[in-house]
C-alpha positions in Angstrom: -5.1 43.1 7.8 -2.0 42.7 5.6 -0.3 40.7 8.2 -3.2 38.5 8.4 -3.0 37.8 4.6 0.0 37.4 4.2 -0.4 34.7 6.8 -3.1 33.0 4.9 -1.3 33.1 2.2 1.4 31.5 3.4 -0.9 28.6 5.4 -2.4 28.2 1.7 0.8 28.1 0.1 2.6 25.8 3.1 -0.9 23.3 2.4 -0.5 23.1 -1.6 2.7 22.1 -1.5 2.3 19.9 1.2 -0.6 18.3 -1.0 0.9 18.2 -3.9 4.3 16.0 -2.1 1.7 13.7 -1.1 0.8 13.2 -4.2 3.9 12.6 -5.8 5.2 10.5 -3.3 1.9 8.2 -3.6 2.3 8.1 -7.3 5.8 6.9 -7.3 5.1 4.6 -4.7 2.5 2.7 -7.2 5.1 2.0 -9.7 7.9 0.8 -7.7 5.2 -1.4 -5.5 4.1 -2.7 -9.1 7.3 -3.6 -10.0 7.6 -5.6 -6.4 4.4 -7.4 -7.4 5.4 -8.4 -10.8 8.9 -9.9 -9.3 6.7 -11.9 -6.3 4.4 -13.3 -9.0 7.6 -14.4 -11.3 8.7 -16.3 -7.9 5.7 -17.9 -7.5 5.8 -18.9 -11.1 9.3 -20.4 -10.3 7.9 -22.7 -7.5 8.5 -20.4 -4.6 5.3 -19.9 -2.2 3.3 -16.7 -1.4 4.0 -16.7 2.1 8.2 -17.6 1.8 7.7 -14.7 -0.6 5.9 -12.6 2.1 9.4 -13.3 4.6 11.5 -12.7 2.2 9.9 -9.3 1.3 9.8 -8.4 4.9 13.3 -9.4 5.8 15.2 -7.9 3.3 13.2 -4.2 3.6 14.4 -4.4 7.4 18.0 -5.0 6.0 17.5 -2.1 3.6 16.8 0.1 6.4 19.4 -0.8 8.8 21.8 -1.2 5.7 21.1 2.6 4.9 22.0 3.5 8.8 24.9 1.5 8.5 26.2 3.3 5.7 24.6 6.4 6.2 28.5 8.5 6.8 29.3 7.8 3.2 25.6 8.8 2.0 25.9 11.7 3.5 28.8 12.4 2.0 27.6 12.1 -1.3 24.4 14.0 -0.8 24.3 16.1 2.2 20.9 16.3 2.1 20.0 12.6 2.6 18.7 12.7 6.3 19.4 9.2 8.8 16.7 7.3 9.4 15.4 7.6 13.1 14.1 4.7 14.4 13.2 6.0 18.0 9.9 7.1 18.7 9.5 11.0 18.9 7.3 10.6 22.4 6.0 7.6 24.9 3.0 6.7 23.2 1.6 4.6 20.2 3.5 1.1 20.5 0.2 -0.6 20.4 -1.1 1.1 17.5 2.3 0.4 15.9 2.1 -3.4 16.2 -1.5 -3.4 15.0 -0.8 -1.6 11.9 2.1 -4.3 11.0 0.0 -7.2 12.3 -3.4 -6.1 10.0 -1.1 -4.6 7.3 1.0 -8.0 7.5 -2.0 -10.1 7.1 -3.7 -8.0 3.7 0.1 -8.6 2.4 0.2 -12.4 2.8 -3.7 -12.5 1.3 -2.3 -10.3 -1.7 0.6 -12.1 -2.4 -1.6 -15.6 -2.5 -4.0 -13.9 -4.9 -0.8 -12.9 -7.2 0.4 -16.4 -7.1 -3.1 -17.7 -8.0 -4.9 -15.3 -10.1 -4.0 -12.7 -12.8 -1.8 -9.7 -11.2 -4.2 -7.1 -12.3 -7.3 -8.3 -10.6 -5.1 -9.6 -7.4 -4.1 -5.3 -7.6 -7.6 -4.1 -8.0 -8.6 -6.0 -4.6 -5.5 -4.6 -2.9 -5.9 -1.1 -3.8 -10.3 -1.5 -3.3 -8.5 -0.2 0.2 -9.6 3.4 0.1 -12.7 2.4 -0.5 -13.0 0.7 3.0 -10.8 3.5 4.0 -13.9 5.9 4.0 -16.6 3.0 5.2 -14.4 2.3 8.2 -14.8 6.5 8.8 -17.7 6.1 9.8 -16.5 5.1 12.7 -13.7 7.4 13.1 -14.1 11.7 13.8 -13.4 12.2 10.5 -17.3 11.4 8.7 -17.1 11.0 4.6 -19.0 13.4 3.1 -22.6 12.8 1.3 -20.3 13.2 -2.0 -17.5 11.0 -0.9 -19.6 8.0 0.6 -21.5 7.7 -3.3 -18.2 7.8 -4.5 -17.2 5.0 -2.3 -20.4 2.7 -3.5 -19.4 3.2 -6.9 -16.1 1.9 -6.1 -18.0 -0.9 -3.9 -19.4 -2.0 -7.5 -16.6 -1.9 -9.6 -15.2 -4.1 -6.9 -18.0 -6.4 -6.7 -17.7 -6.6 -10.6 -14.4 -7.5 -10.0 -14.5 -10.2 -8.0 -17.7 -11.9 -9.4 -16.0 -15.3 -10.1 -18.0 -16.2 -13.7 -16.8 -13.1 -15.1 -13.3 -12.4 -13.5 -12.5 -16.6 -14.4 -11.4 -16.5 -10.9 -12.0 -19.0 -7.5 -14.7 -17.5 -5.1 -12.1 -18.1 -2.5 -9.9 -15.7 -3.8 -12.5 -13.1 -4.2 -13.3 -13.4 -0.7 -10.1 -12.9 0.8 -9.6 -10.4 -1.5 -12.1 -8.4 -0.3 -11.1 -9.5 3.7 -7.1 -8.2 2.5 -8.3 -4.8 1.1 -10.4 -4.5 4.7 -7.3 -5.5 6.9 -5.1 -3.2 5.0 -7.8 -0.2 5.8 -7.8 -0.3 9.4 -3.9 -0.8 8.8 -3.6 2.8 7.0 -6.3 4.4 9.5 -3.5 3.8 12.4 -1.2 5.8 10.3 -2.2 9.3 11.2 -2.2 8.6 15.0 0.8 6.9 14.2 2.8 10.2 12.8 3.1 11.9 16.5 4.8 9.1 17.9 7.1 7.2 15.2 8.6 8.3 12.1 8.0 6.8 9.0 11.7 5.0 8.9 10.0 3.7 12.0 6.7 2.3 11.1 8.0 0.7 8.1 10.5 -1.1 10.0 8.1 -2.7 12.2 5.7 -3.4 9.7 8.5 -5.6 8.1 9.4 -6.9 11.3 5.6 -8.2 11.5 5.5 -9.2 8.4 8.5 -11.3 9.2 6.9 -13.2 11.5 3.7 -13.6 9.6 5.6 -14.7 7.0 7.4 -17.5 9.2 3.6 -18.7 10.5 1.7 -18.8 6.7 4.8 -20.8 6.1 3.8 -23.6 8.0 0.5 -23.4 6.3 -0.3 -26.4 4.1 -2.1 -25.0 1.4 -0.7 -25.1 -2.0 1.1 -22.1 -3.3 1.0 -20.4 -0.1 3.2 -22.9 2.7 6.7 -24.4 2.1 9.7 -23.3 2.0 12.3 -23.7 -1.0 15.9 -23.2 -0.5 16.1 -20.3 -2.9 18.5 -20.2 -5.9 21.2 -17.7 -7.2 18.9 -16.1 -8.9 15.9 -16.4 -6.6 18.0 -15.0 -4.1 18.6 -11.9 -6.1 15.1 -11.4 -7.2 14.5 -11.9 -3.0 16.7 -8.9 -2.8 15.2 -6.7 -5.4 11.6 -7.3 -4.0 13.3 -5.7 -0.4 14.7 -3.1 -2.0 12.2 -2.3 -4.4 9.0 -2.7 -1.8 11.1 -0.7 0.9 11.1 2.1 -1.4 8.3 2.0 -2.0 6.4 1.2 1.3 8.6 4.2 2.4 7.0 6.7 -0.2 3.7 5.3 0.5 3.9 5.8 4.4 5.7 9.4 4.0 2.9 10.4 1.0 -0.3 9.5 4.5 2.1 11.9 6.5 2.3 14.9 4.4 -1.5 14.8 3.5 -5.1 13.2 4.7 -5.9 9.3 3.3 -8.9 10.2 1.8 -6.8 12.7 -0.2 -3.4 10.7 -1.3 -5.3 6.8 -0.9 -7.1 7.5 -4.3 -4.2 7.9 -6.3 -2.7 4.5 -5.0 -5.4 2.8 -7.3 -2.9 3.9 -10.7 -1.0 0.7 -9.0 -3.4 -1.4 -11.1 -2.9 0.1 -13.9 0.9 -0.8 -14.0 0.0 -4.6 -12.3 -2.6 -5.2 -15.3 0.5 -4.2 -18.3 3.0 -5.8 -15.6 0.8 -9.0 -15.6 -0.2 -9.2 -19.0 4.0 -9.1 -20.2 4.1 -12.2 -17.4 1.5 -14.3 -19.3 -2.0 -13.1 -17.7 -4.9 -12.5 -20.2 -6.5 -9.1 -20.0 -9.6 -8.6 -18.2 -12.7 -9.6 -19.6 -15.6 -7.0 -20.2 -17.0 -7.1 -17.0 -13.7 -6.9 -14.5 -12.8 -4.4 -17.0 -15.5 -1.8 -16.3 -15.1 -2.9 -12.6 -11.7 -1.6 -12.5 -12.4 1.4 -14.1 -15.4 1.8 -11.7 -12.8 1.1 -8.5 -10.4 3.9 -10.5 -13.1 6.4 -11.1 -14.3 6.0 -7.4 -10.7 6.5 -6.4 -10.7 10.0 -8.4 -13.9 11.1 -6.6 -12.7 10.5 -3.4 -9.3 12.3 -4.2 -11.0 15.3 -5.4 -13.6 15.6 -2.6 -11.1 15.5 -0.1 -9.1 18.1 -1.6 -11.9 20.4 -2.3 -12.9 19.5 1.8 -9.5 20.5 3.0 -9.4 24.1 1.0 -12.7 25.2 1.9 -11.7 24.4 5.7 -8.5 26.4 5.5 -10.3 29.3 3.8 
């Protein structure tokens, strides 16, 4: 009997911690992925279009990554503890489901980064990060049914977003409210690949090929000729290091997002991803956005609230199974 609880304590312990990394690692992902959306938007306001914005973001977090391999001997030497990426996959398996999540996840990216270039950044956010919400209408279809709790949760949500992208009181296109919503549904079947995804690939190794995709989205919407999201400008000195910073910046935190679905369940770590519009709303307003009206307002805090639901029902789920 001892051994036994001992073991169980251990499993509970080994599953707190693991939870609570998740977490963590989601929450610092919001901020540095806030940042990277403030910088695209300031590009945009310099003349540069969503979807050269969408390249450039892609290309320079694949030369982040192979940059960090290149110099991983000196890292190393510096902190011993800093592990080299592995870019091969653990088992044969999962390519397919690899290139889907960077084709879908590619395509909500290039619909966010139009809406950041066209409408204020905090509403632009709160249709990103309306993802979760899809998340657990798209489990449905998956093994893993929402709960009774979980699925009014998710309605709420549904009507802080609808809220949000009502175009008389968001001020904003019907266009961009509709591809707003179509982003935040891409980018759910994207993160539901991510699980599967985790016994084949490491994280190193989906966010590499989701930039790789992204790359070549990135080239196509170029092409595009619709205003503020095709052309291409030959960036400036200080374009180009803004470029950079976006790579750097978004790699870090796309890495911290992927690694915070591998320690723990989406429905348990997506939720806190909605603080990201917190940060985009302050980010936005210090770039010249006005703050949202009443109505966008309560819609956000609907979507956030929704987002805490969903979080806590998952978590109270997973311990009551591992009781």
């Amino acid at each position: 009997m001892k051994t036994d609880e001992k073991s169980t304590t251990k499993s509970t312990i080994k599953s707190a911690t693991t939870l609570f990394w998740g977490i963590v690692l989601m929450l610092l992902s919001t901020i540095f992925l806030a940042l990277m959306n403030a910088l695209l938007k300031y590009l945009t306001m310099l003349g540069y279009s969503s979807m050269e914005n969408v390249f450039f973001r892609a290309f320079f977090m694949v030369l982040t990554l192979y940059s960090i391999i290149l110099f991983f001997p000196a890292l190393s030497r510096i902190s011993p503890r800093i592990k080299k990426p592995e870019l091969q996959a653990k088992q044969k398996g999962g390519f397919s489901s690899l290139l889907m999540r960077g084709l879908f996840g590619g395509v909500a990216v290039s619909i966010a980064y139009y809406n950041f270039a066209t409408i204020p950044l905090g509403i632009a956010t709160a249709f990103l990060q309306s993802t979760p919400i899809f998340v657990v209408f798209l489990s449905f279809f998956t093994r893993n049914k929402p709960s009774v709790f979980a699925l009014i949760a998710t309605i709420v949500g549904f009507i802080g977003v609808l809220l949000v992208a009502n175009p008389e009181a968001s001020e904003i296109p019907l266009f961009n409210a509709l591809i707003g919503i179509i982003g935040a549904i891409f980018a759910a079947i994207a993160f539901l690949t991510i699980p599967t995804l985790k016994r084949f690939y490491t994280s190193e190794a989906v966010v590499l090929w989701y930039g790789i995709m992204m790359c070549i989205v990135g080239i196509i919407g170029m092409c595009v000729s619709i205003d503020k999201m095709g052309g291409f400008i030959f960036p400036s000195i200080f374009a180009w290091i803004l470029f950079i910073l976006t790579g750097v910046v978004g790699t870090i935190g796309q890495w911290l997002m992927t690694k915070s679905y591998m320690f723990a369940s989406p429905n348990v770590v997506a939720p806190v991803a909605y603080m990201r519009i917190v940060w985009s709303v302050f980010l936005g307003v210090l770039l010249g956005d006005s703050f949202p009206n009443l109505l966008p307002s309560i819609g956000i805090a609907l979507i956030l609230l929704s987002g805490a639901l969903i979080g806590l029902n998952a978590i109270k789920k997973d311990s009551t199974t591992k009781q």
